[in-house]
N, CA, C and O atoms as a DFTB+ gen file, in Angstrom:
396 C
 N C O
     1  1       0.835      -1.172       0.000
     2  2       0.000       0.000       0.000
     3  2       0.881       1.237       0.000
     4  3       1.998       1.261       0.517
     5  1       0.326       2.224      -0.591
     6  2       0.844       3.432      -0.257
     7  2      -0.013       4.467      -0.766
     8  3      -0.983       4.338      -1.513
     9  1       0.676       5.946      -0.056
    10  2      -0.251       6.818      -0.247
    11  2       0.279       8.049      -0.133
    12  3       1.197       8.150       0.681
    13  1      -0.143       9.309      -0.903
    14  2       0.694      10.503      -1.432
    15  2      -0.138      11.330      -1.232
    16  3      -1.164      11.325      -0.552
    17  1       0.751      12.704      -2.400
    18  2       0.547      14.082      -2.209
    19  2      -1.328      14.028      -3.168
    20  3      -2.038      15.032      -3.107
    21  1      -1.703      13.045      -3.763
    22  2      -2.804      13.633      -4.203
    23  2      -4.281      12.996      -3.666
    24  3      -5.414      13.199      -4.103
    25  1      -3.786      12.087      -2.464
    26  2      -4.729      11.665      -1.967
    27  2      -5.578      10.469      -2.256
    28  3      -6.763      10.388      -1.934
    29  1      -4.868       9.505      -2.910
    30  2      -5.158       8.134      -3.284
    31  2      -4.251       7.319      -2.471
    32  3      -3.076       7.466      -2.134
    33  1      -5.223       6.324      -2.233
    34  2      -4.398       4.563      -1.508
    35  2      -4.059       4.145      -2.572
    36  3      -4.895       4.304      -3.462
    37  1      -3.177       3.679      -2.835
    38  2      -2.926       2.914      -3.928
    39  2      -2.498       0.993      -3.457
    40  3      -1.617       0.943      -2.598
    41  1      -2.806       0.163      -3.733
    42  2      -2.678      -1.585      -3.739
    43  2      -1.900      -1.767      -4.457
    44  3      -2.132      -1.286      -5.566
    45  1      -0.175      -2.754      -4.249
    46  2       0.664      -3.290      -5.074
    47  2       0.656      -4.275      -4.515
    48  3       0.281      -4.510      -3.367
    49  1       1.214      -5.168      -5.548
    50  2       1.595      -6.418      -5.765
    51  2       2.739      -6.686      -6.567
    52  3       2.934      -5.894      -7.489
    53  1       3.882      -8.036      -6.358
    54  2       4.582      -7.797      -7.214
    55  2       4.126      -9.117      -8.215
    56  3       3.515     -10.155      -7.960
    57  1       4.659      -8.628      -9.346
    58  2       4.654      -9.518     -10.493
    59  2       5.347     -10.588     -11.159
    60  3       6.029     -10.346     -12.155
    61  1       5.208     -11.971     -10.606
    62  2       5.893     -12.924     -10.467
    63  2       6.407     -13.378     -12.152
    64  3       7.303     -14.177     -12.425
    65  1       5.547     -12.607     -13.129
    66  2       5.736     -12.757     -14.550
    67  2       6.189     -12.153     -15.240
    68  3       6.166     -12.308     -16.461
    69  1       7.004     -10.849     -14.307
    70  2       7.603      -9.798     -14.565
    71  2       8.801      -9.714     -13.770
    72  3       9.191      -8.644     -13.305
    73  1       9.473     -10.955     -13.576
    74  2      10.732     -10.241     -12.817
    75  2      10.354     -10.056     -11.095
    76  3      11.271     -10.182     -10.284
    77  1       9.396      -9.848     -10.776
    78  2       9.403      -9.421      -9.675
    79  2       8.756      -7.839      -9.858
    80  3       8.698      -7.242      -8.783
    81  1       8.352      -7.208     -10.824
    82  2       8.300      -5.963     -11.078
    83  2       6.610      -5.809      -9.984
    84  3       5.853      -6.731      -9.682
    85  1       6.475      -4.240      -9.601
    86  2       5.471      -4.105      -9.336
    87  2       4.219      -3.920     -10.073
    88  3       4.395      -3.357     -11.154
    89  1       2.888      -4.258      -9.780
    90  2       1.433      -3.965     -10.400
    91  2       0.157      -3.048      -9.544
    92  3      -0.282      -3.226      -8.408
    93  1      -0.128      -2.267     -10.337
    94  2      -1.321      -1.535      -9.698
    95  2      -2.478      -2.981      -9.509
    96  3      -2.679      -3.795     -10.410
    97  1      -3.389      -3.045      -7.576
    98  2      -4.056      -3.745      -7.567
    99  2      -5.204      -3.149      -8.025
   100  3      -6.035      -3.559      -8.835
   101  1      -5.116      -1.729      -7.155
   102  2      -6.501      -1.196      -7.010
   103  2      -5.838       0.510      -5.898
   104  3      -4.789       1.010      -5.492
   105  1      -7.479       0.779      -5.884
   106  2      -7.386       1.977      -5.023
   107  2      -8.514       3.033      -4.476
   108  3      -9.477       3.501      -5.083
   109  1      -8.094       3.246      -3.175
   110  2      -9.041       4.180      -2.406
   111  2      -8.834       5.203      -2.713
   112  3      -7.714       5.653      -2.956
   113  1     -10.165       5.957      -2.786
   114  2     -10.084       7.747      -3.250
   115  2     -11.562       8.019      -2.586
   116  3     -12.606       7.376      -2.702
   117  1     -11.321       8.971      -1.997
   118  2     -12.632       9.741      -1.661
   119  2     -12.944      10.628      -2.092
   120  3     -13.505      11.501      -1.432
   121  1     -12.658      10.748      -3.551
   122  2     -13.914      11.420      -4.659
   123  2     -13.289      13.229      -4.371
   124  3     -13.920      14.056      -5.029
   125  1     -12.570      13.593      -3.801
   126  2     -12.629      14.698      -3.773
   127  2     -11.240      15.283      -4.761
   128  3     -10.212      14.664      -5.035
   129  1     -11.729      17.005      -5.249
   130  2     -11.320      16.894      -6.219
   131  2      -9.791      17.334      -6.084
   132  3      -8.808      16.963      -6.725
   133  1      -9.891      18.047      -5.269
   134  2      -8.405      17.770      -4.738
   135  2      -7.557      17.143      -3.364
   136  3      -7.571      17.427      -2.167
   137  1      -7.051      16.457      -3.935
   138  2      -6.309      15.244      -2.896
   139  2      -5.816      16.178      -1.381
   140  3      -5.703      17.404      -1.373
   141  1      -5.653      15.578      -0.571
   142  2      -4.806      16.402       0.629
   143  2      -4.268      14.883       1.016
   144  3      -5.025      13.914       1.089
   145  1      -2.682      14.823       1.279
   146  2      -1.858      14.246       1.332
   147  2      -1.954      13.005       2.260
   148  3      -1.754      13.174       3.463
   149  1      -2.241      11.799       1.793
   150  2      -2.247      10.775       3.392
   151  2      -0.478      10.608       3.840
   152  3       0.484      10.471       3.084
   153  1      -0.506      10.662       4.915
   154  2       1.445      10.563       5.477
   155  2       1.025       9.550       6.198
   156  3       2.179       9.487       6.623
   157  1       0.368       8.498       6.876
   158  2       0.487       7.414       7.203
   159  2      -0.855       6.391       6.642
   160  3      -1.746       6.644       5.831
   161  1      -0.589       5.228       7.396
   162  2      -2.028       4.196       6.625
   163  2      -1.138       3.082       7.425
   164  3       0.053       2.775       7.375
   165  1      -2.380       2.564       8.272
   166  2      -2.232       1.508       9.176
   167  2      -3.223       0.929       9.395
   168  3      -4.305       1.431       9.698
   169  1      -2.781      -1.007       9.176
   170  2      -4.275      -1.562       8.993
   171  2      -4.898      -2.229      10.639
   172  3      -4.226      -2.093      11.661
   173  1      -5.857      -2.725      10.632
   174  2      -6.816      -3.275      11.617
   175  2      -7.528      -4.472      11.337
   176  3      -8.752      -4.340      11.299
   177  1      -7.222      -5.225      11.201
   178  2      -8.057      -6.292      10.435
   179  2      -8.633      -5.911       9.097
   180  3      -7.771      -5.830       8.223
   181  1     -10.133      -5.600       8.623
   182  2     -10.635      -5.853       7.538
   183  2     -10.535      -4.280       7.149
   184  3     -10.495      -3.879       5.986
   185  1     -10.483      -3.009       8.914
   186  2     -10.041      -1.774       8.513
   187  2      -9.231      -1.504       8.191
   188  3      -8.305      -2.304       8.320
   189  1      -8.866       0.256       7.311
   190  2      -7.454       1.093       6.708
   191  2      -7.562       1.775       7.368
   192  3      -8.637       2.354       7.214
   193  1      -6.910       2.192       8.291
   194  2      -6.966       3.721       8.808
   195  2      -5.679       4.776       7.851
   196  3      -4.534       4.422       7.571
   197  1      -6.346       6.108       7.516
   198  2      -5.384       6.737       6.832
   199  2      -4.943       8.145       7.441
   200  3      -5.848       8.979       7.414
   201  1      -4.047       8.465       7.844
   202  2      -3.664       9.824       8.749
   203  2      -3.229      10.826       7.798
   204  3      -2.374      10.389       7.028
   205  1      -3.624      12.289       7.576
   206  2      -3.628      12.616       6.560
   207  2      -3.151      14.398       6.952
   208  3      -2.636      14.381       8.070
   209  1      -3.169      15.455       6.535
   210  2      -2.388      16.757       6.806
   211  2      -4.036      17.426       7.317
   212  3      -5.190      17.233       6.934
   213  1      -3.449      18.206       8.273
   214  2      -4.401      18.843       8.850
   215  2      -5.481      18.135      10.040
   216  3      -6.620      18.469      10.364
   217  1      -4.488      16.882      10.584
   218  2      -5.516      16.404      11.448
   219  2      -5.861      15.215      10.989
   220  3      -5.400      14.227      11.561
   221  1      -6.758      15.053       9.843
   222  2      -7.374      14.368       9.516
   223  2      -6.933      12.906       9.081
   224  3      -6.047      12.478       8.343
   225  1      -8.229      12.148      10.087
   226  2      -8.322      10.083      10.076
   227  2      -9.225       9.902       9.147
   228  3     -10.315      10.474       9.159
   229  1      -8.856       9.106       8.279
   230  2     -10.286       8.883       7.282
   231  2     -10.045       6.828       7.632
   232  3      -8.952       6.387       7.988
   233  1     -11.130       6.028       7.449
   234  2     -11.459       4.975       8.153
   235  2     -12.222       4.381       6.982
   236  3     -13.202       4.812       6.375
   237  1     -11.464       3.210       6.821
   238  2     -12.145       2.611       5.475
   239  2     -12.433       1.298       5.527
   240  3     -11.628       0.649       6.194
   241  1     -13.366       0.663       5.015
   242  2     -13.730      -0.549       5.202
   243  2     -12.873      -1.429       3.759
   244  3     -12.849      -0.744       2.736
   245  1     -12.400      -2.432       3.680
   246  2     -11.623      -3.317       2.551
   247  2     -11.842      -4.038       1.737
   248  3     -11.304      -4.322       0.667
   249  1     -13.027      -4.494       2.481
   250  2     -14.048      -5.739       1.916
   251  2     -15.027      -4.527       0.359
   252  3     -15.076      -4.652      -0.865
   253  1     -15.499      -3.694       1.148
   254  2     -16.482      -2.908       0.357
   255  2     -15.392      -1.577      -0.010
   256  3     -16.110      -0.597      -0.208
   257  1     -14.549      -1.360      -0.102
   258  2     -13.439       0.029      -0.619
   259  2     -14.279       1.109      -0.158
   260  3     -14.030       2.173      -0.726
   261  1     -15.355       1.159       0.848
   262  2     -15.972       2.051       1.113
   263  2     -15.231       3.685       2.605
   264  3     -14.792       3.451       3.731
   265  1     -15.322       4.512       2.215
   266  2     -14.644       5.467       3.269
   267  2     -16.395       5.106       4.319
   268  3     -17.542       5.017       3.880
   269  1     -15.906       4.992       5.677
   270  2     -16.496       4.696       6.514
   271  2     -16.656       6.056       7.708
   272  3     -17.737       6.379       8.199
   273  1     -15.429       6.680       7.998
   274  2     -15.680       7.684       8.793
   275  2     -14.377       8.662       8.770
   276  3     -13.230       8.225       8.862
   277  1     -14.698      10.031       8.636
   278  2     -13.533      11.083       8.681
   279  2     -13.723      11.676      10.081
   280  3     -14.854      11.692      10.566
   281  1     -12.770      12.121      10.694
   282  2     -12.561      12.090      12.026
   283  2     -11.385      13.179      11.840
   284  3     -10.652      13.162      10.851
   285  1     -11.236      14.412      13.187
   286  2     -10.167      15.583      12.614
   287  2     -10.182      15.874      14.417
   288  3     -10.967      16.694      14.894
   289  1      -9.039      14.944      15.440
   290  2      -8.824      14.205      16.377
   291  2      -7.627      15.718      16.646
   292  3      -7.487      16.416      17.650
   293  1      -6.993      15.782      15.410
   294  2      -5.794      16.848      15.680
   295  2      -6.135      18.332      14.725
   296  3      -7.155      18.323      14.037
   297  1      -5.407      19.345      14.726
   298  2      -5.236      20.652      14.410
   299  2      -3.872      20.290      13.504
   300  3      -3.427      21.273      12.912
   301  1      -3.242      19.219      13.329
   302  2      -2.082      19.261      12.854
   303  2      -1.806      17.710      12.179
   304  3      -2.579      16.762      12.320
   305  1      -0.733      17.682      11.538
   306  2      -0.609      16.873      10.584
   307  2      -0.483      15.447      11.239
   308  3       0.505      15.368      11.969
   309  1      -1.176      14.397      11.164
   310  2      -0.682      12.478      11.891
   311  2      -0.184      12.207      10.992
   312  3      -0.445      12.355       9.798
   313  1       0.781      11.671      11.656
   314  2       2.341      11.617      10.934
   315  2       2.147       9.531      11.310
   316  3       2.796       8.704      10.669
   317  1       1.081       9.128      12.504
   318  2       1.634       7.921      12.835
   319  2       0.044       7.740      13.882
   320  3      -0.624       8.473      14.611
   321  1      -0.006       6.241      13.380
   322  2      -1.310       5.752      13.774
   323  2      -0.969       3.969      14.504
   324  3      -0.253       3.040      14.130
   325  1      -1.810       4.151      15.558
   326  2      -1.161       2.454      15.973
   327  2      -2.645       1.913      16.830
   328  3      -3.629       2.644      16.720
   329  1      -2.718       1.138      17.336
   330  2      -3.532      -0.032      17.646
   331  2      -3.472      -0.256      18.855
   332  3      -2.309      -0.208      19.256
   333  1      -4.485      -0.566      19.917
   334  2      -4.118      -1.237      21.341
   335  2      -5.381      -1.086      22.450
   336  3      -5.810      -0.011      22.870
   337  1      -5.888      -2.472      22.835
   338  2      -6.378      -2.138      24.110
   339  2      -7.625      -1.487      23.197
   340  3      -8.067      -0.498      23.782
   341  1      -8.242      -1.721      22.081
   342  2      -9.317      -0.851      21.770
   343  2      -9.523       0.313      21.190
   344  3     -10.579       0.735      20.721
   345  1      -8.167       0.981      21.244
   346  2      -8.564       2.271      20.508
   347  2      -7.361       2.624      19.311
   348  3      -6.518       1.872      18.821
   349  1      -7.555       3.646      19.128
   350  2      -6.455       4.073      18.033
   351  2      -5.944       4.962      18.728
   352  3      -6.580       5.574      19.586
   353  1      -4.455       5.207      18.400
   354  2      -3.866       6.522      18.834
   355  2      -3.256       6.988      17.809
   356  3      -2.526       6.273      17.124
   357  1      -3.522       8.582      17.490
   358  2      -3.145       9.077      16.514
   359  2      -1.517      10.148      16.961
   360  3      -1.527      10.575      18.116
   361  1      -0.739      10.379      16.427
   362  2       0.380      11.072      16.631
   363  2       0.622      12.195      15.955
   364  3       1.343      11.710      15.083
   365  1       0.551      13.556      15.648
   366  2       0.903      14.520      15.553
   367  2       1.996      15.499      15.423
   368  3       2.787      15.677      16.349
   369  1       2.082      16.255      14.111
   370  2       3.356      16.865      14.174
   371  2       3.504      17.856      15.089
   372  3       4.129      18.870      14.776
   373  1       3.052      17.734      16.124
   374  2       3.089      18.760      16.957
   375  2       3.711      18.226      18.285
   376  3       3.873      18.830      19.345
   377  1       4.097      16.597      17.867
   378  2       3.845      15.967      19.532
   379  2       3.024      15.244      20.652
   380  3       3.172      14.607      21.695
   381  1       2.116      15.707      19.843
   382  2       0.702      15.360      20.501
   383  2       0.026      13.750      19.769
   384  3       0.016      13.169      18.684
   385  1      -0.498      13.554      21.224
   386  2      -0.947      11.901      20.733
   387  2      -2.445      12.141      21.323
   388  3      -2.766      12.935      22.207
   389  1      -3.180      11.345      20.680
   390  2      -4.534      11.749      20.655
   391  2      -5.174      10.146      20.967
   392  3      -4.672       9.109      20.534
   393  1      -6.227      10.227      21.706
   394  2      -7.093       8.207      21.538
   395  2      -8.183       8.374      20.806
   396  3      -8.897       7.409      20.533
């Protein structure tokens, strides 16, 4: 997986008929027309969580590629998202860790 300056998940795979080369699987976009940057993406079982500039968690389901919930936890950019005990904690370029 990965994810950039225009605001798409993107799905790789590598290509066993190619060397090893990489292949587009697929990809999350939430339709908007201009991207704002995801800087992290950390999974949960069947969830994506994506940490993105300005705060913003967007929460996606895998099975259905559906965006499930946007969430704006920080004032500042999550740089880093992790798992535990039930909740999410989001991390911040500011320092700040958020549940």
């Amino acid at each position: 997986m990965s994810g950039g300056g225009d605001g798409v998940i993107r799905f790789w795979a590598f290509d066993s008929s190619s060397e090893g080369a990489i292949k587009a699987l697929g990809h999350l976009d939430d339709g908007r027309d201009v991207g704002e940057s995801v800087l992290t993406i950390s999974l949960d079982g069947n969830f994506l969580y994506s940490g993105r500039v300005e705060g913003e968690i967007n929460v996606w389901d895998l099975e259905t590629k559906q965006l499930l919930r946007m969430m704006r936890p920080h004032g500042h950019d999550i740089l880093s998202l992790s798992f535990g005990g039930g909740y999410v904690f989001a991390a911040a370029l500011d320092g700040s860790v958020t549940v």
